[in-house]
N, C-alpha and C positions, 0 to 999 in steps of 0.2 A: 504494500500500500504506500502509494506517495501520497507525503501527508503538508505540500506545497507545490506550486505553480514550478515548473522546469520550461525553459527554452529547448531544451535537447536533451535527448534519452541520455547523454553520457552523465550530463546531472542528476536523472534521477536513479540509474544506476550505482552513482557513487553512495547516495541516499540510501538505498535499500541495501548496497551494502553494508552500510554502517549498520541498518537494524538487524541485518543477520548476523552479523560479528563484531559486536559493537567495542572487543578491544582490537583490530584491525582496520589499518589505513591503506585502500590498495591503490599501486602507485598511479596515476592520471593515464600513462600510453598505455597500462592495462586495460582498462575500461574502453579507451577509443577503440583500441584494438577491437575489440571483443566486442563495440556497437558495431564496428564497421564493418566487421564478418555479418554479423547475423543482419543489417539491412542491408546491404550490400551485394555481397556474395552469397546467398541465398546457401548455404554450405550446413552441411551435419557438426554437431559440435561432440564430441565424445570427452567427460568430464574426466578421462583417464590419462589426460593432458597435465605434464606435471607441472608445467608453468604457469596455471590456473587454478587455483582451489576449487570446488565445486560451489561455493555461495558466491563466487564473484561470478560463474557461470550464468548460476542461476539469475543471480541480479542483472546482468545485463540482457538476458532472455529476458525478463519481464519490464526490464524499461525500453525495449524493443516494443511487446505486445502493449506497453502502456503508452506508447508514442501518440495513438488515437486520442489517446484523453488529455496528454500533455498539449496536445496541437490540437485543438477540435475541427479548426479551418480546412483540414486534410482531410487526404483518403489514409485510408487504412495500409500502413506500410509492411507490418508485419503478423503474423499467427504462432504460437508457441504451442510446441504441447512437451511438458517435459515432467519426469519422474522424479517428485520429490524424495530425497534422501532422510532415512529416520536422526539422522545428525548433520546437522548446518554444518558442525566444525570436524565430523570425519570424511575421509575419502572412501564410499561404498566401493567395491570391485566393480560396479556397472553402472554408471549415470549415467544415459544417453540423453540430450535433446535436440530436438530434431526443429527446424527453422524452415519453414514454409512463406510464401507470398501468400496473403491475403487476397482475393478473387477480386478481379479492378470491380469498377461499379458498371452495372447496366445499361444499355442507352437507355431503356427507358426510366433509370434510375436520375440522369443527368439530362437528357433531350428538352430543350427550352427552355430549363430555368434559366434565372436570370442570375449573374451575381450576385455576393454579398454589397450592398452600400457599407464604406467603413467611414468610422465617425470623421477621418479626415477628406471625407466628400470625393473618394476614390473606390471604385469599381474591383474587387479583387477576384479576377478569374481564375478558376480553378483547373480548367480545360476545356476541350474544343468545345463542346456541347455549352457550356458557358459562354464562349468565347460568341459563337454563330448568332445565340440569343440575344448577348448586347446588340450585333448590329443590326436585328432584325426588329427591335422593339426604338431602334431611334436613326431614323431612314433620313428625317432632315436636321439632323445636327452634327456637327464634328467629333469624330471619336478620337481622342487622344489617347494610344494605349504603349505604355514602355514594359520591354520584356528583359527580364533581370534572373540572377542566381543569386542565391542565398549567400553561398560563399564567395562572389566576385568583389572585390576590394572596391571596383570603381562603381560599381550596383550600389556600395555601400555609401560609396559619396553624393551617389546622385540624390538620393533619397530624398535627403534636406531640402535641395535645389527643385526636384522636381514639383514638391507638395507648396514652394515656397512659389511656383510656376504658375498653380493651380488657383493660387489665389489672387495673383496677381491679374487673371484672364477672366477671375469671376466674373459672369455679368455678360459670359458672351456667346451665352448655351452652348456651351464644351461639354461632353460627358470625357471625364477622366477615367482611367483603369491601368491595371497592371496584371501580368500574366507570367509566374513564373515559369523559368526552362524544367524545373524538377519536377520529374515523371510528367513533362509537356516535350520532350528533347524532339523526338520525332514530326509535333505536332509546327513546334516550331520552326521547324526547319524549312517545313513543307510551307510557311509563309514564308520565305524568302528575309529571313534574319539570318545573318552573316557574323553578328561580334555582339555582344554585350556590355556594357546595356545599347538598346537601339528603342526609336520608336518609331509608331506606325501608324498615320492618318487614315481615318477614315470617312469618306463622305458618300452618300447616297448607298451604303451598302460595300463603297467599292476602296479602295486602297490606292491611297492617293500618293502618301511619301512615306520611305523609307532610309532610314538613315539612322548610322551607330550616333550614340549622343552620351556621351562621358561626361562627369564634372564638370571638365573646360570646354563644352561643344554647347552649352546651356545658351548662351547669345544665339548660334545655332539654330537652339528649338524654338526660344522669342521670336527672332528674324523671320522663320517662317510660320509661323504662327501670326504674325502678324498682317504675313503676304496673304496670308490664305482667308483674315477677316476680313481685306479691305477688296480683296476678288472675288470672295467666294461667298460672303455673308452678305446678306440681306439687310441693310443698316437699320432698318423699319422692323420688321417682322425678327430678326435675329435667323432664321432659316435660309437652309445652303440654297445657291444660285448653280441649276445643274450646271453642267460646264459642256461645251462639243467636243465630240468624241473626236480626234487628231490622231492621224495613225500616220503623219509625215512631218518631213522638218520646214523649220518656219522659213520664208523668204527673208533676206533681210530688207530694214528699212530703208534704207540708204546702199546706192553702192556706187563709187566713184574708182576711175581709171589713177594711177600712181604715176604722177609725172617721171620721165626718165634724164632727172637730174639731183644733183644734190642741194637743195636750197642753206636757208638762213636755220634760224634757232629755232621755229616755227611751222604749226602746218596750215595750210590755208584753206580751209574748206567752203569758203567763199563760193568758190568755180569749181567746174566738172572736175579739173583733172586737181589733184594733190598733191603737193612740192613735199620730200620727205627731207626731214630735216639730217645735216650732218652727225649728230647726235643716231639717231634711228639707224640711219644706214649702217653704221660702225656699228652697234648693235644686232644689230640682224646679220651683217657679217660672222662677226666675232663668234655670237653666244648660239648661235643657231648651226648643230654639227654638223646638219645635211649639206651647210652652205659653205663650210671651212674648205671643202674638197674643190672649191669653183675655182676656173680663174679669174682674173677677172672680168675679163672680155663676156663673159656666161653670166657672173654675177650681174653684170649691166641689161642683159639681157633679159635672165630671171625678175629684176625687178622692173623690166620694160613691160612683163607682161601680169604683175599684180596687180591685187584688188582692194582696195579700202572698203568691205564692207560695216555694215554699222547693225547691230540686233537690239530689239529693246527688252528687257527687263522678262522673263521668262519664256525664252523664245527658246525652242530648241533646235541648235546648230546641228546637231549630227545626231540620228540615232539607232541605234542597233539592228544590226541586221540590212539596213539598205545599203547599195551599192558605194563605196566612197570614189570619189575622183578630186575632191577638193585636199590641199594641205593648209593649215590655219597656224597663226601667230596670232598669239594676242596684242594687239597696241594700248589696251586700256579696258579697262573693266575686268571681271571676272566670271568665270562658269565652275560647275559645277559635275561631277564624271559620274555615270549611273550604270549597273549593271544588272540582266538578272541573273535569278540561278537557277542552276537546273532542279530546282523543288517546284518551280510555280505550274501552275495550270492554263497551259495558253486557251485553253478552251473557257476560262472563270476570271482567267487575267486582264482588264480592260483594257483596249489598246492605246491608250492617255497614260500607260503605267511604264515609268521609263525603268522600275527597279529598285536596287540597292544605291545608294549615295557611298561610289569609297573614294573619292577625291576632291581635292577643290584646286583651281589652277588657276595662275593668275596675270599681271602684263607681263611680258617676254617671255611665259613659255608657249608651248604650241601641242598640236593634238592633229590625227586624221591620218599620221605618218602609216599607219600598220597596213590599214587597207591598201594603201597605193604601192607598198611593199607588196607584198603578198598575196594581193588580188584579190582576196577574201572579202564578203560582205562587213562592215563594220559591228567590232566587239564590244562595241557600247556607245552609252549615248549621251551626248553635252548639252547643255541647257547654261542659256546667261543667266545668272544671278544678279547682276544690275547692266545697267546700259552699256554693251560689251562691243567693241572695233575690233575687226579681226584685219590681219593682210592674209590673204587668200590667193592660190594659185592652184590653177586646172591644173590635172596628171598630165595632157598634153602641150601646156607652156613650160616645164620643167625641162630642163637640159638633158639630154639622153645618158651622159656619164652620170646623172644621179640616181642613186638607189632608188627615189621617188619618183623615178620614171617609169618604173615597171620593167625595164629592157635592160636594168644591172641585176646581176647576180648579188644576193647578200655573203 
């Protein structure tokens, strides 16, 4: 009998040992041990073990089976059936106990309920059948859901941050929740979560963002958080504004020809064509490695035939799976790099879903290199995060000695 509140069976372990042998201290890595066989490794325990006593056996067998009452929020982790011994403090010739899984729960034990609400105005899912139910019971509002481990260090930092998030957004009919990976590993995966913690928009049913979100990535989930009330929310009614389903990349707004000289300090974008500045050129020379191999006679050339295009504010430049023939540089602003994985369901996946969020790039690097290499459809997909200039050149203006031509060997 645990006769107080435990966080974890190796606490109440330690407790029930003390009542069974109440002049013995067993030492802390015994106990773990010995939780972390019996939920764990689901394994026969023979108390003929001599680095074991039989009462410390015993004891963590039953803060195993008493895990259920220690945590009520859970399924059932363990089943014990074991033969008590007529002395706590001898070693019978035969204690056996035996360490079975508890039978998971039913669907139709779990099918629709809805989560627990917890006093901190957060959603605490328990698994899929939970999970389906939140988004089927709030179809116009944003589901904010972060998916964590109990023991991840940075789950642990988020915590604060997160709930400190929640309150901050009050007021903007957000349904908050959280979904652990424990006994969900599978479930989770099969959403397209990548690293821990991450979180995961939800609007209309559908899966809008995903992205890992650490301690230091919290501006992160504001920032878009923010994009997503001033687009997507109804400022009146507080209810999502469906969105057009886009299954290609945006035009840009703007696109102007790259004068083929080297101007002042300045770019003019005054007139059609753009003077690039001495500064830019040495730049795009120097840092850019595809371009290190030019001479220069090619170099003048390459940049005779760039592009100043201009994207506004969630536009997506490139994205997976279609044909690439563009290579991009950033001149100014920033994107955002999206992948999926092979867990999601192209047949459930909306085609507005660019994926996993695992990079953010920014002015002077560049993106698009791989397909024009390798001829492959594009391995993911970019999106501007604010008013983003790329310089741009077709696979067919690239100079033929560059591997971005298609026609060099890597």
């Amino acid at each position: 009998k645990v006769t107080r509140t435990h966080h974890s069976p190796l606490g109440a372990a330690r407790e029930l040992f003390y009542q069974y042998t109440p002049g013995l201290r067993p030492p802390l890595h015994s106990c773990s041990f010995l939780c972390t066989l019996f939920r764990k490794n689901r394994i026969q325990i023979d108390a003929k073990m001599k680095m074991f006593p039989p009462s410390l056996i015993l004891a963590a067998a039953s803060a195993a089976l008493a895990s259920t009452t220690i945590r009520p929020t859970g399924p059932p982790l363990m089943a014990a059936a074991f033969v008590m011994p007529t002395s706590l403090h001898s070693r019978p010739p035969s204690l056996a106990l035996r360490v079975g899984v508890a039978p998971p729960p039913t669907a139709q034990d779990t099918s629709g309920v809805m989560p627990e609400l917890g006093d901190d105005g957060i959603y605490h899912i328990l698994n899929k059948e939970q999970h389906q139910a939140l988004l089927e019971a709030n179809p116009d509002k944003l589901i904010v859901c972060k998916f964590f481990a109990p023991w991840c260090r940075a789950c642990k930092g988020l915590a604060p941050k997160f709930l400190q998030v929640t309150k901050e957004f009050d007021g903007n009919n957000i349904v908050w929740a959280d979904l652990s990976i424990q006994h969900n590993k599978d479930f989770v995966k099969s959403l397209g979560v990548l690293a821990l913690p991450s979180m995961h928009f939800y609007a209309s049913g559908e899966l809008v963002e995903n992205f890992p979100c650490g301690p230091s990535k919290v501006p992160i989930l504001k920032r878009k958080l923010t994009e997503f009330i001033e687009t997507r929310v109804d400022p009146v009614t507080k209810q999502i504004i469906p969105s057009k389903q886009i299954n290609g990349e945006t035009e840009p707004c703007t696109e102007r020809q790259v004068a083929n000289e080297i101007g002042g300090n300045t770019t003019d974008l005054s007139v059609g064509g753009v003077v690039v500045s001495k500064k830019q050129w040495n730049s795009l020379r120097q840092n850019i490695p595809f371009f290190n191999e030019f001479s220069d006679e090619e170099f003048h050339q390459l940049m005779s035939k760039a592009k100043l295009l201009t994207f506004e504010e969630g536009s997506v430049i490139m994205r997976e799976g279609k044909r690439g023939r563009s290579f991009y540089v950033i001149e100014s602003g920033e994107v955002e790099v999206f992948v999926k994985s092979a867990f999601e369901d192209p047949l459930t996946t909306p085609p507005s879903y660019l994926g996993t969020m695992v990079n953010v790039i920014k002015a002077g690097d560049y993106f698009g290199e791989r397909s024009l290499i390798t001829g492959e459809p594009r391995a993911a997909s970019v999106k501007a995060v604010t008013k983003t200039r790329c310089f741009a050149w077709d696979r067919d203006d690239i100079p033929a000695s560059s591997i971005l031509s298609g026609e060099k060997q890597a």
